[in-house]
N, CA and C atoms as a LAMMPS dump frame, in Angstrom:
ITEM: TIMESTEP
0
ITEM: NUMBER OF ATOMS
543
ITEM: BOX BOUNDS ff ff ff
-5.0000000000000000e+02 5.0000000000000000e+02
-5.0000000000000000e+02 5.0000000000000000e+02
-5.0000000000000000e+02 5.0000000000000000e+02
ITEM: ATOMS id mol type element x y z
1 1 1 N 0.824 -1.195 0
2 1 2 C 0 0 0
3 1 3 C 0.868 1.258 0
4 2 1 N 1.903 1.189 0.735
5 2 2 C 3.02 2.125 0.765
6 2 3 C 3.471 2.691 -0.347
7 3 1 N 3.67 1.782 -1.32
8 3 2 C 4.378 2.145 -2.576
9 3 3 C 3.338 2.512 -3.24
10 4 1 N 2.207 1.952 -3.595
11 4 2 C 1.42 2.358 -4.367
12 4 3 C 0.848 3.636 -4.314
13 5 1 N 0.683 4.027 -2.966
14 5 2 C 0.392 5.969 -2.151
15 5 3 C 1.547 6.475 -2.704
16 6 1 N 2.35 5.904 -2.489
17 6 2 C 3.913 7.154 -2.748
18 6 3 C 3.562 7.059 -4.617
19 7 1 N 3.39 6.338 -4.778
20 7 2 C 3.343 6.664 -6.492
21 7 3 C 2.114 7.377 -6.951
22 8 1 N 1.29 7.569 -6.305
23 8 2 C 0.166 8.948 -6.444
24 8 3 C 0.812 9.876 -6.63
25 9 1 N 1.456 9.711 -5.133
26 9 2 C 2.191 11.426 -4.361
27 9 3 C 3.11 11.762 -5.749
28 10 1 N 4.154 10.847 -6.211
29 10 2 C 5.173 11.245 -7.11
30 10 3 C 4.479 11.359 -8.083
31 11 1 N 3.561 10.657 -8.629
32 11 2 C 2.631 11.082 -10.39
33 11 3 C 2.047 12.696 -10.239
34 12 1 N 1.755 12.94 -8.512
35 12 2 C 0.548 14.151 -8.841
36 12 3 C 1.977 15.168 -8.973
37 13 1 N 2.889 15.026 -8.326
38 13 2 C 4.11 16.322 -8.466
39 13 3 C 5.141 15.709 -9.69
40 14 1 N 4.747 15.005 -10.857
41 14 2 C 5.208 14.774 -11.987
42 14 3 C 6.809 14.385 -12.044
43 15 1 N 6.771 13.236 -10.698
44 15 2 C 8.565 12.997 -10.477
45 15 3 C 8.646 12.062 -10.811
46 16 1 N 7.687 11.2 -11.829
47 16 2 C 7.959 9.954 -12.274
48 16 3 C 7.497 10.258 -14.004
49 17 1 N 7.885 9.157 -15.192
50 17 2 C 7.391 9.404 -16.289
51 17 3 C 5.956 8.927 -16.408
52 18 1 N 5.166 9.767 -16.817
53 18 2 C 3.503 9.474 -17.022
54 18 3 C 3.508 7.994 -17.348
55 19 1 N 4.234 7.629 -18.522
56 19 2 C 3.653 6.507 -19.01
57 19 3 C 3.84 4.986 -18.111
58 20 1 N 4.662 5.44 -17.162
59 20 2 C 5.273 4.246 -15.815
60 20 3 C 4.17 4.17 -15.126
61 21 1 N 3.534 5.213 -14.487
62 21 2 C 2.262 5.683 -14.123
63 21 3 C 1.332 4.527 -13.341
64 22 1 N 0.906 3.907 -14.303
65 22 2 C -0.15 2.79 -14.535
66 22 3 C 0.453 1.724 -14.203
67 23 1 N 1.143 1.549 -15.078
68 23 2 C 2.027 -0.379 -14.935
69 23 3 C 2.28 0.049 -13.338
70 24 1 N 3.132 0.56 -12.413
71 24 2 C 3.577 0.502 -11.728
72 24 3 C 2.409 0.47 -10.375
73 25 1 N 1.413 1.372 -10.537
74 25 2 C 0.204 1.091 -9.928
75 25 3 C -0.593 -0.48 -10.192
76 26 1 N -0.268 -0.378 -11.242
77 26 2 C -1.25 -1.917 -11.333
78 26 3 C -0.114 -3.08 -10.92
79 27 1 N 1.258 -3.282 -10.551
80 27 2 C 2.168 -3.82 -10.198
81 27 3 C 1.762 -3.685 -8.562
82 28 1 N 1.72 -2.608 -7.968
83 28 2 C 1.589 -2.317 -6.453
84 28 3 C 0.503 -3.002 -6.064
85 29 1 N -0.785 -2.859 -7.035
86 29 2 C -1.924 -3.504 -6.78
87 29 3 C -2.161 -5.226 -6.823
88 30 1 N -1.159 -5.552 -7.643
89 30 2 C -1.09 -7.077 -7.467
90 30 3 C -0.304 -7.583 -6.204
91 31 1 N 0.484 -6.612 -5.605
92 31 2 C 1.217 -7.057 -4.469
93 31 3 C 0.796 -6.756 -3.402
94 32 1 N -0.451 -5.946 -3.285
95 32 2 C -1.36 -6.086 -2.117
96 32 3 C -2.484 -6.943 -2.733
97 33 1 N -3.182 -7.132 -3.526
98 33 2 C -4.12 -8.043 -3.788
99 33 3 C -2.906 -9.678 -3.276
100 34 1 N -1.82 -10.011 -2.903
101 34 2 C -1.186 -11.296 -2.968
102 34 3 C -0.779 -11.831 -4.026
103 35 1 N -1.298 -11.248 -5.14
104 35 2 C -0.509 -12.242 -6.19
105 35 3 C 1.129 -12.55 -6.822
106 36 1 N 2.101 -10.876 -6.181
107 36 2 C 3.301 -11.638 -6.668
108 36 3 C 4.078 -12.313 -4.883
109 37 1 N 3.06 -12.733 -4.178
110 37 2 C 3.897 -12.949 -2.928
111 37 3 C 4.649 -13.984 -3.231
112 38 1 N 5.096 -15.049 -4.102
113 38 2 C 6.01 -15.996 -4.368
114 38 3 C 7.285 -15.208 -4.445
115 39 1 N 7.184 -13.659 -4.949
116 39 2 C 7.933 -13.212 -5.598
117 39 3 C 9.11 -12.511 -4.109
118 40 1 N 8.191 -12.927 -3.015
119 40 2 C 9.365 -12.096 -1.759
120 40 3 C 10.302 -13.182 -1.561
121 41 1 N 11.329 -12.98 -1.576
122 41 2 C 12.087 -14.034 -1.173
123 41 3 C 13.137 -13.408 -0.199
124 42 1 N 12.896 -12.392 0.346
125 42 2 C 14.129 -12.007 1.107
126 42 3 C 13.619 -12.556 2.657
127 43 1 N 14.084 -12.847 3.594
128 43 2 C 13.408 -13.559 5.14
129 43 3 C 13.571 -12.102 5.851
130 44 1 N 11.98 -11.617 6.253
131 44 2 C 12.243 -10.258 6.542
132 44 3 C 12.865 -10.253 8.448
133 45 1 N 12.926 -11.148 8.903
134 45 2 C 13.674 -11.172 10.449
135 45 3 C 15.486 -11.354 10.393
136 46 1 N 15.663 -11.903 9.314
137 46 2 C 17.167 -11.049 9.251
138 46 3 C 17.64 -9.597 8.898
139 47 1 N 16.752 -9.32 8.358
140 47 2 C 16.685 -8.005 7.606
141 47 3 C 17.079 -6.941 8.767
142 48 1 N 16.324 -7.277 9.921
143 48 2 C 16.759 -6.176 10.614
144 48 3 C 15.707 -4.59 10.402
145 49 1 N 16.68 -3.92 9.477
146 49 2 C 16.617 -2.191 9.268
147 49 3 C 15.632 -2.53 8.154
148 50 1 N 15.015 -3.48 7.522
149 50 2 C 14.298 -3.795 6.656
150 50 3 C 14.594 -2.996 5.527
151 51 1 N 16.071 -2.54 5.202
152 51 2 C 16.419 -2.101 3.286
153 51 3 C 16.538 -3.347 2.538
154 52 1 N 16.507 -4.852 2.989
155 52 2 C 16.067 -5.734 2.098
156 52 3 C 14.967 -6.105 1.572
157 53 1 N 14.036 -6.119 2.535
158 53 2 C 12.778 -6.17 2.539
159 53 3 C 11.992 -4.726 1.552
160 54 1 N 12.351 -3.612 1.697
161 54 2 C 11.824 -2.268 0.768
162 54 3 C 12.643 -3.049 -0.603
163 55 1 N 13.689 -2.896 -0.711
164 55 2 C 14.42 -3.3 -1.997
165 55 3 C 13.915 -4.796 -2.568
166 56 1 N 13.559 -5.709 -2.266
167 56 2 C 12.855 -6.627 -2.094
168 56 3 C 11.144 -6.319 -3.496
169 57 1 N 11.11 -5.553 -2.448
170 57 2 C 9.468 -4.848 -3.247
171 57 3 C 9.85 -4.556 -4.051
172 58 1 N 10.579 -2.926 -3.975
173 58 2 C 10.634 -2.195 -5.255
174 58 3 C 11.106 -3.17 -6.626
175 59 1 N 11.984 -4.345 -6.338
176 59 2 C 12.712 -5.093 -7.351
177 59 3 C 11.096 -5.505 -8.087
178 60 1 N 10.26 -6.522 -6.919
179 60 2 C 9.205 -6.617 -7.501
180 60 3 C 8.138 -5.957 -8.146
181 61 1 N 7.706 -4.858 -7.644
182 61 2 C 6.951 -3.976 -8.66
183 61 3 C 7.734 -3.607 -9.427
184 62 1 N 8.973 -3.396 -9.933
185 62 2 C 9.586 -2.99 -10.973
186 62 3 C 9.388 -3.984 -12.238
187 63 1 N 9.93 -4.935 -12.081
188 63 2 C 9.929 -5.939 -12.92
189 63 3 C 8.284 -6.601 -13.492
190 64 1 N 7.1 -6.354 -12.554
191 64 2 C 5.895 -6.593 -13.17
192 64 3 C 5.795 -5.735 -13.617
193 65 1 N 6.006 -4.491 -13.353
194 65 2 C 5.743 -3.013 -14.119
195 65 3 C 6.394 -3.226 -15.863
196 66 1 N 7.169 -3.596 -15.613
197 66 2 C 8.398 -3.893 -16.851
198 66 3 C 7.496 -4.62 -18.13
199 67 1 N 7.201 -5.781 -16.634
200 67 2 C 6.142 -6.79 -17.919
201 67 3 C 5.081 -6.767 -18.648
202 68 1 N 4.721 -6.033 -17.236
203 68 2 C 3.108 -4.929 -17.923
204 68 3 C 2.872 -4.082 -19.419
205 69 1 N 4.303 -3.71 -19.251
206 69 2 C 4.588 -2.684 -20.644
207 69 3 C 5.332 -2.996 -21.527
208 70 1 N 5.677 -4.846 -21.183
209 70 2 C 5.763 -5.51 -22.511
210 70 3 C 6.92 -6.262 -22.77
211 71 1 N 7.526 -5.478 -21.645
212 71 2 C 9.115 -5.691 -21.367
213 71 3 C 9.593 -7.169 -20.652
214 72 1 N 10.529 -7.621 -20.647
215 72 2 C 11.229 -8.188 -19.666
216 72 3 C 11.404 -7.811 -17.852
217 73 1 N 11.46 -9.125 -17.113
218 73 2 C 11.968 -9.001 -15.63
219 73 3 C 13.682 -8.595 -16.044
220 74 1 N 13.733 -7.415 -15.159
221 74 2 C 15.509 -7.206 -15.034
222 74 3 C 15.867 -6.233 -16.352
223 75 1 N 15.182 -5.859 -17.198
224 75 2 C 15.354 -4.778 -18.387
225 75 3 C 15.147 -3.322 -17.83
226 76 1 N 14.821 -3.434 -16.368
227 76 2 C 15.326 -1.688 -15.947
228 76 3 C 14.417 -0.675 -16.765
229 77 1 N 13.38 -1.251 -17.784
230 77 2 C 12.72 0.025 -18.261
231 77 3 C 11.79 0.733 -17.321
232 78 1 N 11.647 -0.167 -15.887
233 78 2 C 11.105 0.284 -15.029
234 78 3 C 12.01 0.052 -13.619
235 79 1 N 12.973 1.308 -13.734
236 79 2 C 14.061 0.886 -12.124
237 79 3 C 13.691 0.903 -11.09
238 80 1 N 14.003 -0.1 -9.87
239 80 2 C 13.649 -0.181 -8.984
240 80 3 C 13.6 1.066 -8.026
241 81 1 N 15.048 1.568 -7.777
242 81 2 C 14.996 2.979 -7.091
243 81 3 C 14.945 4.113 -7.76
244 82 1 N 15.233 4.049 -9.236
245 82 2 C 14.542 5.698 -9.402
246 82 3 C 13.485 5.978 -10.066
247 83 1 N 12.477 4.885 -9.936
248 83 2 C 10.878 5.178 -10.167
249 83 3 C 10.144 4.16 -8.881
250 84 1 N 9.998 3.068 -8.563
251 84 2 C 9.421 2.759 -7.461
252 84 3 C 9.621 2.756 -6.442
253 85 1 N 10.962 3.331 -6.055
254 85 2 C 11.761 3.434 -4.529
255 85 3 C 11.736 5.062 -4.347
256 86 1 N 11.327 6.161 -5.224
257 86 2 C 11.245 7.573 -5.739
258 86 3 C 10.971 8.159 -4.602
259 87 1 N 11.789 8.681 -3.4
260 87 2 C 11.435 9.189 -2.384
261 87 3 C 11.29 9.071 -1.428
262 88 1 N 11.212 7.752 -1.084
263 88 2 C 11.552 6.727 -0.168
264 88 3 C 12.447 6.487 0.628
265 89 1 N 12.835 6.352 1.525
266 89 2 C 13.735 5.322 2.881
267 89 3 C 13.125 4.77 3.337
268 90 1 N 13.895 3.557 3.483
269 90 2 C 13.427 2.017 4.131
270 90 3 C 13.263 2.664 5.619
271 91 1 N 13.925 3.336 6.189
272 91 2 C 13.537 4.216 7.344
273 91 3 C 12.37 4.589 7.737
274 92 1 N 11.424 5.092 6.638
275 92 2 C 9.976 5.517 6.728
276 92 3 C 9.076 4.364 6.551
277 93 1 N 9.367 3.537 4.855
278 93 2 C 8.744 2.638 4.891
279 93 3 C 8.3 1.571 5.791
280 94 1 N 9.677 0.783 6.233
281 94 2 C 9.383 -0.14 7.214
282 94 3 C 8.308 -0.419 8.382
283 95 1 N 8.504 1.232 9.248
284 95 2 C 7.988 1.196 10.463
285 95 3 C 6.697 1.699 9.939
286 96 1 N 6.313 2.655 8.427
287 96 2 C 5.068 2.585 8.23
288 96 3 C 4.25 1.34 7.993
289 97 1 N 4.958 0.488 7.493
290 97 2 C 4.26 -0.892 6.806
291 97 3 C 3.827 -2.003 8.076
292 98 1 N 4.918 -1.749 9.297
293 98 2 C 4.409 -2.287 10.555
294 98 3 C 3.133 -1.255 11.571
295 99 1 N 2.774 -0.381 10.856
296 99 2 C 2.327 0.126 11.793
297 99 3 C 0.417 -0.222 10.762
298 100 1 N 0.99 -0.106 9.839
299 100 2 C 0.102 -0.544 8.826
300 100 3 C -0.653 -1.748 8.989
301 101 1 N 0.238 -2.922 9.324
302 101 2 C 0.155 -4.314 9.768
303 101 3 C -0.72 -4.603 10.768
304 102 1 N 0.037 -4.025 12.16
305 102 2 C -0.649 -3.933 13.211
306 102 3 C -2.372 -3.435 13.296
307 103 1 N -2.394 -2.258 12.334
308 103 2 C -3.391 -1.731 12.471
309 103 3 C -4.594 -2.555 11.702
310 104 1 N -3.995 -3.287 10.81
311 104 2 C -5.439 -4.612 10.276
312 104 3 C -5.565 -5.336 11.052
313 105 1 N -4.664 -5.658 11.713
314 105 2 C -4.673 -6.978 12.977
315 105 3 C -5.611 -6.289 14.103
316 106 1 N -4.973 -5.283 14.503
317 106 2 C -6.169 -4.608 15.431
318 106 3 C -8.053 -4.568 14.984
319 107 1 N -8.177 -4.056 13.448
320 107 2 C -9.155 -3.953 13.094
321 107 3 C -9.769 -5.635 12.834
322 108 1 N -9.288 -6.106 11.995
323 108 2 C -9.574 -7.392 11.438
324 108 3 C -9.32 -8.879 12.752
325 109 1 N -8.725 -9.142 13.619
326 109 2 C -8.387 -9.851 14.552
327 109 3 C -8.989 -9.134 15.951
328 110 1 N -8.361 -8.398 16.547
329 110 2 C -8.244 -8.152 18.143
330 110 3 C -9.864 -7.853 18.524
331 111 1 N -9.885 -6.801 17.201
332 111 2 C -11.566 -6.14 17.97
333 111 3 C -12.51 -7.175 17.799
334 112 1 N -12.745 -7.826 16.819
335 112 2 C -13.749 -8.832 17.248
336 112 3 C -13.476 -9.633 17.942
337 113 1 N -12.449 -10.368 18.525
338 113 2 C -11.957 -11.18 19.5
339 113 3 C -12.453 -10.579 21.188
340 114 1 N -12.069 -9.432 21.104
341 114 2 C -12.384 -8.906 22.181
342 114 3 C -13.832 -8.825 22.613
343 115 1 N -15.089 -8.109 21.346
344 115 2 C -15.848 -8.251 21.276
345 115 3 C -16.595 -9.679 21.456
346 116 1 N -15.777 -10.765 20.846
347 116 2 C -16.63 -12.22 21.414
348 116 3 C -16.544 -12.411 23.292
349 117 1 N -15.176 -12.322 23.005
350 117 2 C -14.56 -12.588 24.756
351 117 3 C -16.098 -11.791 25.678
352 118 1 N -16.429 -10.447 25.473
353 118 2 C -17.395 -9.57 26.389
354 118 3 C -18.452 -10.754 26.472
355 119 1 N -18.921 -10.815 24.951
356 119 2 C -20.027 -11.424 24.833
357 119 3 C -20.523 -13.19 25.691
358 120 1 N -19.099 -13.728 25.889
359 120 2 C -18.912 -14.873 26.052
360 120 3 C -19.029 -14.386 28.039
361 121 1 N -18.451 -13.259 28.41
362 121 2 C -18.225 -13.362 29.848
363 121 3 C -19.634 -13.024 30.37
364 122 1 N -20.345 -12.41 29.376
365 122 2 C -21.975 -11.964 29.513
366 122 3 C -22.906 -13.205 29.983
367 123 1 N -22.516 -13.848 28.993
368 123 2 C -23.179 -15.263 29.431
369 123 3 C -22.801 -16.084 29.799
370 124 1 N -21.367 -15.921 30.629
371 124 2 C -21.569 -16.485 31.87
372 124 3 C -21.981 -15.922 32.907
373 125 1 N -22.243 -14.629 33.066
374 125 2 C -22.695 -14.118 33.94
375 125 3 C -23.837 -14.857 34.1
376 126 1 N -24.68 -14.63 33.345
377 126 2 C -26.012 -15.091 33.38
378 126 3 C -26.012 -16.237 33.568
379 127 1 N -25.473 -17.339 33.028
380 127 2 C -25.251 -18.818 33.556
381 127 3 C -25.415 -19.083 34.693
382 128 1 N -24.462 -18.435 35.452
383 128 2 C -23.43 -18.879 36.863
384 128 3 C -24.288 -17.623 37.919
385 129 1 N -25.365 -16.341 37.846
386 129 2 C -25.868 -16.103 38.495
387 129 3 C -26.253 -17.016 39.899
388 130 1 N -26.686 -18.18 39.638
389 130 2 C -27.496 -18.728 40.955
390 130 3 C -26.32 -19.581 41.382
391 131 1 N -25.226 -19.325 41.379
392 131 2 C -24.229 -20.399 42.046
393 131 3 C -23.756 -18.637 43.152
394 132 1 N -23.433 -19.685 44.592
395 132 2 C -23.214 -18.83 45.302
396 132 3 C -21.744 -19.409 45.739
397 133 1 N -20.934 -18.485 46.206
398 133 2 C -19.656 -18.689 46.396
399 133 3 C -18.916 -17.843 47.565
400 134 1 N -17.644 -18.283 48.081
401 134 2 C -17.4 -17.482 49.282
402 134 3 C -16.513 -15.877 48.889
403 135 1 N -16.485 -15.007 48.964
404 135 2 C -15.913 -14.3 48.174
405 135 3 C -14.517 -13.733 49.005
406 136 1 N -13.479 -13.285 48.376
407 136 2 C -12.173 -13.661 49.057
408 136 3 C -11.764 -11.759 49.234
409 137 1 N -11.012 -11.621 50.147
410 137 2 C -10.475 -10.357 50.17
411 137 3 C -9.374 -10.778 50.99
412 138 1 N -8.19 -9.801 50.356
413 138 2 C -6.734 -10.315 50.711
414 138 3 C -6.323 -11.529 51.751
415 139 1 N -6.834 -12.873 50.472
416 139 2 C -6.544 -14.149 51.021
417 139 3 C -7.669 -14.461 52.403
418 140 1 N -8.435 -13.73 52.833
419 140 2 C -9.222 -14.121 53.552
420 140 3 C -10.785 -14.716 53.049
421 141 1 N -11.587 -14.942 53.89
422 141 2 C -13.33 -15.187 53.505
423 141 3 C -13.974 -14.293 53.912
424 142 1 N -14.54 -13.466 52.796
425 142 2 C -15.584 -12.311 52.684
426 142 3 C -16.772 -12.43 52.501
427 143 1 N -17.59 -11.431 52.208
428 143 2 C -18.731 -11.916 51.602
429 143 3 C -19.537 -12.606 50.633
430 144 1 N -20.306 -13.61 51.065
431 144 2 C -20.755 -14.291 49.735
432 144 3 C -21.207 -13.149 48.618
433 145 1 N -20.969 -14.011 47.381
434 145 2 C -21.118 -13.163 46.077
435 145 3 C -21.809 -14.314 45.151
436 146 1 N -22.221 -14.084 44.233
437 146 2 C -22.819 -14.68 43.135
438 146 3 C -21.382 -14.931 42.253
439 147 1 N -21.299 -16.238 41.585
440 147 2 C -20.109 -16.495 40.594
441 147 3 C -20.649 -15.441 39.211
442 148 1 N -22.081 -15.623 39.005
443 148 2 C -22.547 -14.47 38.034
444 148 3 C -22.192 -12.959 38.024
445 149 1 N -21.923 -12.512 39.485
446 149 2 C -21.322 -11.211 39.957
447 149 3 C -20.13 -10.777 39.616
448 150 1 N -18.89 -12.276 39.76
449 150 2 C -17.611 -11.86 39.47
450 150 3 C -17.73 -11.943 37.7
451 151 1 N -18.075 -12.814 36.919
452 151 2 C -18.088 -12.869 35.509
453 151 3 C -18.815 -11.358 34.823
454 152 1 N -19.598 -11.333 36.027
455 152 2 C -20.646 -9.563 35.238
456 152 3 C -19.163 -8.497 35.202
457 153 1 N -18.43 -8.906 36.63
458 153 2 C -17.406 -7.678 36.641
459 153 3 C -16.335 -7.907 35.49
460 154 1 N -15.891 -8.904 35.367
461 154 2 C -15.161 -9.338 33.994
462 154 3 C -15.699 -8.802 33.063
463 155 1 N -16.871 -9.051 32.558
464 155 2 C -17.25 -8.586 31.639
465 155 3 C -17.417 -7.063 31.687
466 156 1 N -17.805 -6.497 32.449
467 156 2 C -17.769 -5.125 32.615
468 156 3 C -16.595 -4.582 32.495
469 157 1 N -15.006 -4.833 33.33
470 157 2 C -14.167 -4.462 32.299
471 157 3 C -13.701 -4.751 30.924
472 158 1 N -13.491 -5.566 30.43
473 158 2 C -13.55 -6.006 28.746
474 158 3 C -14.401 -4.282 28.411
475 159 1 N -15.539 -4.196 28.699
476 159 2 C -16.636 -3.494 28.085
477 159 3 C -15.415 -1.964 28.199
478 160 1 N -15.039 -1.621 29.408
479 160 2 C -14.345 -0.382 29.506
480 160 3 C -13.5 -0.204 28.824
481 161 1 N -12.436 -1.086 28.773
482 161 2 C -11.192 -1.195 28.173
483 161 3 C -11.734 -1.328 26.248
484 162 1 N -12.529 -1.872 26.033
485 162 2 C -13.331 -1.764 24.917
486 162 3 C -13.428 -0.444 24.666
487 163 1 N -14.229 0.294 25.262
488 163 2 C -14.772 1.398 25.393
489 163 3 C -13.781 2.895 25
490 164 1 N -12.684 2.535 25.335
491 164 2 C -11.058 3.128 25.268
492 164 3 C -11.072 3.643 23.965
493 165 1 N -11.221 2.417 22.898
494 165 2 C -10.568 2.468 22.342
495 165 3 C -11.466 2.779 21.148
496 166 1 N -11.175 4.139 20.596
497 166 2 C -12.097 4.805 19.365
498 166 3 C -11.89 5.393 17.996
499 167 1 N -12.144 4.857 17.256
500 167 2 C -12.128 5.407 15.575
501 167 3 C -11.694 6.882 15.211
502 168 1 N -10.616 7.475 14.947
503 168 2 C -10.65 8.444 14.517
504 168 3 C -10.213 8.927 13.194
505 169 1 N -11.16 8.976 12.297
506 169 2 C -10.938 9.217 11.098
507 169 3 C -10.567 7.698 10.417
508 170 1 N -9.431 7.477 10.626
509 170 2 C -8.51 6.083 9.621
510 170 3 C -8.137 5.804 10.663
511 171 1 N -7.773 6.405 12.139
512 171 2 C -6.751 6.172 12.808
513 171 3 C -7.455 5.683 13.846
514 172 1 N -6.815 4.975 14.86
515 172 2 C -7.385 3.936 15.679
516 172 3 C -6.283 4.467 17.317
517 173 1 N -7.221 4.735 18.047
518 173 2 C -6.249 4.972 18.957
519 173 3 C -7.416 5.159 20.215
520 174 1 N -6.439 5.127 21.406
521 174 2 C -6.431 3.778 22.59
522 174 3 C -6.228 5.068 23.767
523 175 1 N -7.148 5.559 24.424
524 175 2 C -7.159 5.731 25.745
525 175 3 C -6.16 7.576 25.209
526 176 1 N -6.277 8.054 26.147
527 176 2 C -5.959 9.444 25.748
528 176 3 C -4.241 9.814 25.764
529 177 1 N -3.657 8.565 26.16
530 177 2 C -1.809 9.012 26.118
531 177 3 C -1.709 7.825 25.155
532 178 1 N -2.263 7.623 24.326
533 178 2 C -2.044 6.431 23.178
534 178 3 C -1.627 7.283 21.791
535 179 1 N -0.195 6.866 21.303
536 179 2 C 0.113 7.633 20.278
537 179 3 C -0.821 6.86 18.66
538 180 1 N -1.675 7.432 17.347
539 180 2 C -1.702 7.323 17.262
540 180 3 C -0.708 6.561 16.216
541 181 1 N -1.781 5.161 15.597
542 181 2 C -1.402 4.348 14.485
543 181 3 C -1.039 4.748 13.313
């Protein structure tokens, strides 16, 4: 997604050749749609500073770009760094593309997970209402409580900590000293 935004940014301020334009967008777009992922071969946990991993890409959208327009893989009519790497450091990229990552995982994984978890402690609340139990305060025996009581409070935080965490704009961010995503 990275590359494919930065190649807006560089087409709308005319730092790339028009006619690269397209191929190179429709190259970016096959590599977030998954289709050239055979094509990563670098292991991005050695990488480290991840300039293998950016160089990695750019090699790949270059070379579908290439093919797109008729050309050969490795014929450079579409170079890796001075049309799809155009402005770029692996510096920016990287930690954008993890922050990128994270942030589908948050959307696509965590929040509905979290959301089942509430739903699941809800009904146990309701389950486990009529079971009575001894209730404990620092290691001692307190007052009886309902097992439905402690699962309501479970669930009631989930709900807060839920509650935290709110949509802003694109950006997703968490309680009021949460930097955003």
């Amino acid at each position: 997604m990275i590359k494919k935004h930065a190649l807006t940014a560089n087409a709308s301020l005319c730092l790339l050749p028009a006619p690269l334009v397209g191929p190179i967008e429709a190259a970016a777009q096959e590599v977030i749609d998954g289709k050239l992922d055979s094509q990563f071969v670098v292991d991005v946990f050695p990488d480290r500073l991840g300039t293998s991993t950016n160089m990695n890409a750019n090699e790949v959208i270059a070379n579908r770009a290439a093919e797109l327009l008729g050309g050969k893989r490795g014929d450079k009519a579409v170079h890796p760094n001075d049309h799809v790497n155009r402005c770029q450091s692996s510096n920016d990229v990287i930690p954008s593309a993890i922050h990128l990552a994270a942030l589908e995982a948050i959307q696509s994984q965590l929040r509905p997970a979290v959301t089942e978890l509430h739903e699941a402690l809800l009904a146990k609340a309701e389950a486990f209402w009529e079971i009575l139990k001894i209730g404990r305060t620092h290691l001692q025996d307190a007052t009886p409580i309902r097992l439905g009581q402690e699962f309501s409070g479970y669930a009631s935080q989930v709900a807060m900590d839920r509650g935290g965490w709110k949509m802003s704009g694109s950006i997703w961010v968490s309680w009021p000293w949460a930097v955003p995503l």
